[in-house]
N, C-alpha and C positions, 0 to 999 in steps of 0.2 A: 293481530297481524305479526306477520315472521319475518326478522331482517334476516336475512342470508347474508353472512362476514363471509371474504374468499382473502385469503395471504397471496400476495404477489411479493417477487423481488425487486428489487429496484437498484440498479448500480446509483451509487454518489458520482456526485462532478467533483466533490469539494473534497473530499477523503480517499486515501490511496491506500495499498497493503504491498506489500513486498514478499514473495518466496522467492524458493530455489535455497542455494546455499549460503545464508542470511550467517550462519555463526562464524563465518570466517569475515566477513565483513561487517561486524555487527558492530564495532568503532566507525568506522564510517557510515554507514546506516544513521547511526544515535547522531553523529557530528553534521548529519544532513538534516535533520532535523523531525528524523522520524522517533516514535516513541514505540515503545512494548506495553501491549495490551496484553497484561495477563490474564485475564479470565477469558481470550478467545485463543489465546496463543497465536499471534501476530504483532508484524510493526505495521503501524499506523501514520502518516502524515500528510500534511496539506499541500498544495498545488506548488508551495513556494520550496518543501521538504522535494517534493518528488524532481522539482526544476534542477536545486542544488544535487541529487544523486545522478539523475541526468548528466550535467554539469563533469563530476567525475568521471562520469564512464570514458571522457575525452581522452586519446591515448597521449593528448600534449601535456595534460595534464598528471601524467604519472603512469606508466605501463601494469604497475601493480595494483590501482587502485582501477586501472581501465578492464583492466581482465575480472577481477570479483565485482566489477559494478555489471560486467558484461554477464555473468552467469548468473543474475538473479532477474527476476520478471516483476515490472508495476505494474496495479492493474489498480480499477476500484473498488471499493469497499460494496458488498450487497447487502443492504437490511429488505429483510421483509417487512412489509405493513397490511395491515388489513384494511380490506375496502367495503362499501354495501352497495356492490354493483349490483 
């Protein structure tokens, strides 16, 4: 008998990633508590990381840090896993 494995993606609820233009705001990134995964080349952080970056994009909060938190996009992390549907 033959399992048949198929890869699906799957967005995380728990993991978030950051693009756009992350190198100009990559002190603020790190200080919100996102990290750098280097072997996928991304930041990385959790629900309470992406709240505090959030947080900044507030223009009360600073006009400088509200503009580069504004030109970057969260989203969630995808792993794939295999299944034997």
């Amino acid at each position: 008998m033959m399992i048949l494995m198929t890869t699906r993606t799957v967005a995380s609820e728990t993991e978030f990633t950051i693009i756009g233009k992350t190198y100009e705001a990559k002190e603020l990134i790190k200080s919100s508590g996102f990290r750098w995964d280097k072997e996928n080349q991304r930041w990385i952080g959790d629900a309470n990381a992406k709240s505090n970056i959030e947080a900044e994009g507030n223009p009360a909060r600073g006009r400088k840090n509200a503009k580069l938190v504004n030109a970057l996009k969260i989203g969630p992390v995808y792993h794939d896993i295999e299944t034997d549907d």
